[in-house]
N, C-alpha and C positions, 0 to 999 in steps of 0.2 A: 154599651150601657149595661150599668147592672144594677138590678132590686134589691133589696137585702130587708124583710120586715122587721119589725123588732115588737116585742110584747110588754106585759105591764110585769109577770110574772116570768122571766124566761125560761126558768127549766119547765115548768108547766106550759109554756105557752099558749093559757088559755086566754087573755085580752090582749088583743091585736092592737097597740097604738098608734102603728103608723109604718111607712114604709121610705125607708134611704134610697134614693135612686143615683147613683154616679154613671155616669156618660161621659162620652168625649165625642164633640160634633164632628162630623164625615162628613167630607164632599167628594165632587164627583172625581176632584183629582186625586183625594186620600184612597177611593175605591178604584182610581184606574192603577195607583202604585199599588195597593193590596192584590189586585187583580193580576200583576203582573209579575209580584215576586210568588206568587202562589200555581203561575202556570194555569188561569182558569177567567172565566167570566164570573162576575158577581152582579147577584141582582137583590136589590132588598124592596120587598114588597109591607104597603100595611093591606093585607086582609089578598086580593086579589090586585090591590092598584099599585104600578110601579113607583117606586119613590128614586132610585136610582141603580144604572146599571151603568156596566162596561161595555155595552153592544151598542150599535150605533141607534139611531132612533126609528127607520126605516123598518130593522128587524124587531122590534119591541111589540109590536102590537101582533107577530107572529109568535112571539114566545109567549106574550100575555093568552094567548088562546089553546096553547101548550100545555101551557102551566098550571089553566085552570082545568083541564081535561086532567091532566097527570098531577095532583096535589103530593103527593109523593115521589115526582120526577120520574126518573128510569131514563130510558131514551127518547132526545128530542132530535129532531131532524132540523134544522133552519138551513134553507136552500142545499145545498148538495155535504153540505157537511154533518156530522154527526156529534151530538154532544150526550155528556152522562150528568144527569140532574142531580143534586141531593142540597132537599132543605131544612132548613135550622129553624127555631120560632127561639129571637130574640127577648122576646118578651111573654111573661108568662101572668096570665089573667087580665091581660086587658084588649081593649077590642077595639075597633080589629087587630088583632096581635101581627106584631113585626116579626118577620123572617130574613132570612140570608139563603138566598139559592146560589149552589157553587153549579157551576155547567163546565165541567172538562172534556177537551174537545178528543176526539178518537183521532182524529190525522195527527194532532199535537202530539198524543203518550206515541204513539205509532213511530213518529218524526224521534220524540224522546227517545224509546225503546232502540232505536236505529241509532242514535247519537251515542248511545250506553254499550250495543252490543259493538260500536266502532271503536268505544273507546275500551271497553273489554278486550276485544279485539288487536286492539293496540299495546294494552298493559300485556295480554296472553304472550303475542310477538317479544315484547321488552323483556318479559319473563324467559320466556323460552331465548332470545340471545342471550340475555345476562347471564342468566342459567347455561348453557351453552361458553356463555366465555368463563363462568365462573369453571366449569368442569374441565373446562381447557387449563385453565390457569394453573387447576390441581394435579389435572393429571399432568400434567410439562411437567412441575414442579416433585411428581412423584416418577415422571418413566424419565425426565433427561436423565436424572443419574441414572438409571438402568440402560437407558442405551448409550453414556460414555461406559460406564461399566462394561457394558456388551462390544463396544469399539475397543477397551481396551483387552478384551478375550481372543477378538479377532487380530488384534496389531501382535498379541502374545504367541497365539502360532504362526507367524512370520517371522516371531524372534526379536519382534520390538518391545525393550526391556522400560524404555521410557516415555512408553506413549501417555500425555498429562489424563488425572484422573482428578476428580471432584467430590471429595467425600465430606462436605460440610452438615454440620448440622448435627442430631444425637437418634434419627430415628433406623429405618431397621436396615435401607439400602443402605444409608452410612455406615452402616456397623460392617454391612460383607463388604461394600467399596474398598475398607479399610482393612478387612481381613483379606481379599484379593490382594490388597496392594503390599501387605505383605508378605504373603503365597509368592506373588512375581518378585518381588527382594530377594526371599530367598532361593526365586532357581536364579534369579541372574547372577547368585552369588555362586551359585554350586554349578552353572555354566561356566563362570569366568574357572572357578576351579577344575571343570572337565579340560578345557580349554588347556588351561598351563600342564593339565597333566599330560593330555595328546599332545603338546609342542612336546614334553620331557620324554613322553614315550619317543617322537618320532629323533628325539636329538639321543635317546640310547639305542635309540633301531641301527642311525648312522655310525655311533659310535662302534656298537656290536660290528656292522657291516665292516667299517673299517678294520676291526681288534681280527676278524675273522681273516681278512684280506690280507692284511702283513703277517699275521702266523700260517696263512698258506703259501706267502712268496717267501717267509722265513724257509719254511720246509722244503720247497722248491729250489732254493739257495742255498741253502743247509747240504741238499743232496747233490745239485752241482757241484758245489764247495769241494765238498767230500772224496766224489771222483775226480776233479780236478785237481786237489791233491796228491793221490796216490800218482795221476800224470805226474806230476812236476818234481815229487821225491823221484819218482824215475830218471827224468831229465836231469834234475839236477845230482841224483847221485852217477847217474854215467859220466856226464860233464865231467866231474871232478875228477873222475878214473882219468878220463881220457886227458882231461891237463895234466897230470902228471904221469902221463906216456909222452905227452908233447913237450916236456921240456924245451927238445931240440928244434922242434919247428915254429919259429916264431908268426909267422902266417897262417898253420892251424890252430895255434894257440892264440891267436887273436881272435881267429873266429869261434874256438871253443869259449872264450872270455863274455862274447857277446850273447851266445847261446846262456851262458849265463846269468848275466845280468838282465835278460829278457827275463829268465825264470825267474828270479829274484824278483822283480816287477810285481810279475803273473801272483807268486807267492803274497806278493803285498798285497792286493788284491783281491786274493784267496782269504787274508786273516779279513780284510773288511767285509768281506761276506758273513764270514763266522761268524763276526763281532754283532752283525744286525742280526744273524739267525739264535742268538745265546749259546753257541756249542763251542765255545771258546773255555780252553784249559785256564782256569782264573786261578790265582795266588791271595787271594781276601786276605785283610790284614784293619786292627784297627786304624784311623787315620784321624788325622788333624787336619782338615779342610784348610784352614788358616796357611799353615807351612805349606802343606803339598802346594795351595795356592800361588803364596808368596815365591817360592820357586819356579814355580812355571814362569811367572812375570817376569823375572830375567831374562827368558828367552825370549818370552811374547813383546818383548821391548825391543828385540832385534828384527820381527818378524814383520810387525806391524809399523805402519808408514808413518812418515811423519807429520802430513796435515791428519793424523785419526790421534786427538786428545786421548790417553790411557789409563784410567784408575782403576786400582783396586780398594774396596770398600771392606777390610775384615768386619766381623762381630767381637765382639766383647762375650767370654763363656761360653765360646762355638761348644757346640754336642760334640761326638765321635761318630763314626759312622765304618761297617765294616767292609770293604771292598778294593779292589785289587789298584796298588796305585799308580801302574804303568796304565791300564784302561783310563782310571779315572783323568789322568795327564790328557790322554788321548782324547779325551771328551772334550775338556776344555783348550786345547792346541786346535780341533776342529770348530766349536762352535767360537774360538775368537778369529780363526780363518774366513771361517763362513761370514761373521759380521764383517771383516775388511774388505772382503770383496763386494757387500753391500754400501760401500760407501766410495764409489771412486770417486771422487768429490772432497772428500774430506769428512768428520765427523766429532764422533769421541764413542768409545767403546768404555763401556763401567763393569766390573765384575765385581760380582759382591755376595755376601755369606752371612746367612743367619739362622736363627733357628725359630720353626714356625710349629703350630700343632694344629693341624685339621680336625677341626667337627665334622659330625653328618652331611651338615651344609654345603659346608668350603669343598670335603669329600667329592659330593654328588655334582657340582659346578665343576672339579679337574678329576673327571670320573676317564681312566679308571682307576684313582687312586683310591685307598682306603684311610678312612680316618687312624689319625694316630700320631707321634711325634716322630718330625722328621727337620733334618738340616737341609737348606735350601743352598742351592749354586745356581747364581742369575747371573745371568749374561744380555745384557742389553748395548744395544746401538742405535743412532740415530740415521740411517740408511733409509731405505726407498720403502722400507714393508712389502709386504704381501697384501692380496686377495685371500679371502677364503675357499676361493675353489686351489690356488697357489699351495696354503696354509694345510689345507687336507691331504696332499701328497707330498710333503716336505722329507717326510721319514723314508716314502719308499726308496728301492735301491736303484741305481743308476738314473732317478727322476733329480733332472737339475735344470735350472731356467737360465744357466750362463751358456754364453756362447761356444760351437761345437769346439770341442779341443782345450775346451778351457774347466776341466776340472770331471770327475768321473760320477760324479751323483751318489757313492757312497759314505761322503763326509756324514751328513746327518743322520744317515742310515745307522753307520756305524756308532752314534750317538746312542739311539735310540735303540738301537739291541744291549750295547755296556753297560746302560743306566737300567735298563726290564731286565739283565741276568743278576743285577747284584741288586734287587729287592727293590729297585726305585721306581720312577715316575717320571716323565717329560711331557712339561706343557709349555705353550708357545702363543703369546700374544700379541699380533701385529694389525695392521689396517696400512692401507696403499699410504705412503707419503709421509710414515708416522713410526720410522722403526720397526723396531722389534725385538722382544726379549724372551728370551729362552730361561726357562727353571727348572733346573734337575732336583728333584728329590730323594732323596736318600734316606731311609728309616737312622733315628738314631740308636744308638747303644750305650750301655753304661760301664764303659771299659776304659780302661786307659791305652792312649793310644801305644803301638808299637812304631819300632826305627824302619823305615823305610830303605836302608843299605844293603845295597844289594851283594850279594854273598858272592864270595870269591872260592871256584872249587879247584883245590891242589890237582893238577893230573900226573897221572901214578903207570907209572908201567909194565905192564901182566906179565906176573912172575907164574912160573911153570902154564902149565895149558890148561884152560880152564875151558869147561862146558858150554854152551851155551844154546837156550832151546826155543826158536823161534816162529810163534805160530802167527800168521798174517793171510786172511783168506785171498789176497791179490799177488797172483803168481810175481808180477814183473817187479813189485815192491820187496817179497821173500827172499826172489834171488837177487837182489839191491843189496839185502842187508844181509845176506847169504853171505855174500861175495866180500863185502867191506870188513866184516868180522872176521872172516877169513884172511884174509890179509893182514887182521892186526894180531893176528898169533891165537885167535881163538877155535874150539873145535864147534862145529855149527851141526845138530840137529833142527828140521825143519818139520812144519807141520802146516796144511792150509785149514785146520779149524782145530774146536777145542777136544772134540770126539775123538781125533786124530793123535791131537796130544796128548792126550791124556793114554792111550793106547801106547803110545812111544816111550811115556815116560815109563809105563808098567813094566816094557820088554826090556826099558835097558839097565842094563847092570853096572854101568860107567854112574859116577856120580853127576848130578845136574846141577850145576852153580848157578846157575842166573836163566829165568824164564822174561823172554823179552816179545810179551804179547800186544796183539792189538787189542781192542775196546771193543769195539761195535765187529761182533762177527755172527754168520750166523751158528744155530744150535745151542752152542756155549759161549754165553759174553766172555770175555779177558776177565771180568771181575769173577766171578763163579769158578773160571776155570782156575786162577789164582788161588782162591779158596780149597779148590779139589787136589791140585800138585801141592800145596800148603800141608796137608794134610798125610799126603805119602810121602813126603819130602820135607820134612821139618827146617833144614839150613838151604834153603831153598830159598835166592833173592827174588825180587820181582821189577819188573822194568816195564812201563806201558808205554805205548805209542801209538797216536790218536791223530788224524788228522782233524778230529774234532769229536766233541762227545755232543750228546742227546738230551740237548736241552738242563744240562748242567745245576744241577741247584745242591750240589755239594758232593764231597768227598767219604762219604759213611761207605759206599759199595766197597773201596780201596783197600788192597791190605797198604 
């Protein structure tokens, strides 16, 4: 209910006309819903007499004796419970004036207070997981990349170059995820490059170890070679003495014939050594690859079998190339021998000629060649191939994988020394099952070629007695050629070195027509010593004999 006065004069409000009263009637059930949404009892009193309340009736005439003790409430006690008063005066100037007393009970705000700090309580909990999953959420979302990042640190020192990484997104671990990933790009790339370089180091270690290996069985060979030479000029020049002392006995003459032809052998034998060691007396000459080729093939058609197909493949504007052309025959009489025997079965053997020019590249792949323009002589067959353990000792000397008695192991040997003394190269490409082709390299030249016919020399017969002064530091060899000059009407001074000779030539006083030295001696070589009788003895010829020279790479020492 509410009063509202009104006056005659309002802003003055000195005459009182009257007073509006609006209300809205309440019952007991309007004060038990008021009662109830407010969490409290309600009592409305006129003056001291209850007009209505929310307590039962029982207790009413206990609060009525309450209430009139406490006019301004505070604490009432009704049976064991405790309540807090506070009253209102509904109405103002009339009498008995209406009140509202609110009575909130202490167990209730209590029971309240307990429900609030449960549910506090509860919100705190829901907070604190939320909070909790929300901090989880961020930090996942901030350390997983750091710990794929950190797996991919650890997978990188074990040298896993691909372990997956996860750099989405624009903030700061994606920036290093992504500057790590590629940090590892670039070693994996500059591994892969350590990598090919250690394979090339360890394939020029082999290469070295090899190049070292046959220039020490060269030299080995070289010096057997050498002394087994001056043997068999021995042998074979007594031989010859004693066949023609034997005219008349034809049963030592056969067996002096045999002793020869062994030598002869032995001799063959002797130059295949030379030939792989380079100390072989060469005749270089420019060549037509093409011709010298095309000629051999006459032969090699008589040589080779008839289930082995045979072609020769020329080039069109072969290069020239400078080197001796009974060697270079022999290269290829060997390497189409050797492919025939690769094929008892049958085949086809191709030989063919062209002209190639190596890069750095190509170079470094048929190392030990060097780059540069060079005419190429291939030789391939379709035969059984090699191994690579087979393929790495091809070249040495008496190494052959045919059966005993069936061939001497210096065929490729001898390749492989004729193609290294005249500037070249051989390389060799096979696999078991699959052939094999052999490439000789040849530097080219810009010459035109010369005639390959071999020179015919008049023999002449020595008119009066001419000189002749023969220094050879091997006794049994001196007196060989001692003895045979002797016989052909010539006067022989001898000398076992150049110190010697040169001392002999000083003391005599006969003139000296022809110095007929060895090479390789010790003190004074035959070339220096030539140089020095050249000099005291201006019409002074010169005549060398070598069972082999010293790694050969041309004729400038020579008068």
């Amino acid at each position: 209910m509410v009063l509202q006065p009104y006056y005659e004069d309002e802003p003055g409000k000195s005459h009182l006309l009257g007073t509006v009263v609006v209300g809205r009637e309440l019952d007991a059930t309007g004060a038990s819903d008021l009662g109830r949404i407010s969490s409290s009892h309600l009592i409305f009193r006129y003056g001291n007499d209850f007009v209505m309340s929310t307590f039962s009736f029982a207790k009413e005439p206990e609060l009525e004796g309450q209430l009139r003790d406490r006019p301004r409430g505070e604490e009432i006690r009704i049976g064991d419970e405790k309540f807090f008063a506070s009253s209102l005066a509904l109405e103002f100037g009339a009498q008995p004036a209406l009140s509202l007393t609110v009575l909130k009970s202490y167990d209730e705000a209590t029971a309240s207070l307990k429900r609030l700090n449960r549910l506090l309580l509860g919100l705190g909990l829901a907070a604190v997981l939320g909070g909790g999953i929300l901090v989880f959420v961020i930090s996942d979302r901030s350390t997983r990349p750091l710990a794929y990042l950190a797996e991919g640190v650890r997978a990188l020192e074990h040298g896993d170059f691909i372990y997956p990484l996860k750099s989405h997104g624009g903030d700061e671990v994606a920036h290093v995820t992504r500057a790590f990933e590629d940090m590892r790009n670039t070693l994996q790339r500059n591994e892969e490059q350590r990598q090919q370089h250690e394979i090339q180091r360890q394939q020029l270690e082999v290469q070295l170890r090899q190049a070292q290996k046959m220039d020490a069985m060269g030299r080995l060979a070289g010096g057997v070679a050498h002394d087994f030479n001056n043997l068999l000029t021995v042998i074979k020049g007594n031989s010859s003495l004693l066949v023609d002392c034997l005219q008349s006995d034809d049963r030592l003459l056969g067996r002096m014939e045999q002793i020869e032809n062994a030598a002869d052998r032995a001799a063959s034998l002797t130059r295949q050594l030379l030939a792989f060691c380079r100390m072989q007396v060469l005749q270089p000459k420019i060549l037509d690859l093409n011709i010298l080729v095309a000629e051999m093939c006459k032969l090699l058609r008589w040589l080779i079998r008839e289930d082995i197909a045979f072609t020769f493949h020329a080039s069109e504007s072969l290069g020239r190339v400078k080197a001796d052309p009974g060697q270079i025959e022999q290269v290829i009489m060997n390497l189409a021998v050797n492919a025939g025997d690769a094929m008892p079965s049958g085949g086809s053997l191709t030989i063919e000629t062209s002209n190639v020019t190596l890069d750095g590249k190509c170079a470094l792949a048929h190392r030990p060649i060097l780059p540069g323009k060079y005419v190429l002589l291939a030789v391939r067959d379709t035969g059984h191939g090699m191994d690579a353990e087979t393929k790495a000792r091809i070249f040495e000397p008496f190494f052959t994988t045919k059966e005993q008695g069936k061939g001497t192991g210096l065929g490729l040997a001898t390749v492989y020394g004729i193609v290294k003394q005249s500037g070249g190269c051989v390389w060799v490409e096979s696999e078991p099952e699959k052939g094999a082709r052999f490439e000789v390299y040849l530097p080219r030249v810009d010459e035109a070629a010369e005639s390959v016919a071999s020179e015919e020399i008049a023999l002449t017969t020595v008119r009066g007695r001419k000189t002749v002064l023969i220094v050879e530091d091997e006794e049994a060899v001196r007196a060989l050629a001692c003895e045979l000059l002797e016989s052909a009407g010539y006067k022989v001074l001898t000398a076992k070195d150049g110190t010697e000779a040169l001392a002999v030539a000083e003391q005599s006083d006969e003139p000296i027509h022809l110095l007929l030295t060895d090479v390789v001696m010790p003190k004074v070589r035959g070339p220096e010593l030539a140089k020095r009788l050249k000099g005291l003895r201006t019409k002074l010829r010169i005549v060398y004999m070598s069972g082999y020279l010293e790694y050969n790479t041309g004729n400038e020492d020579f008068l």
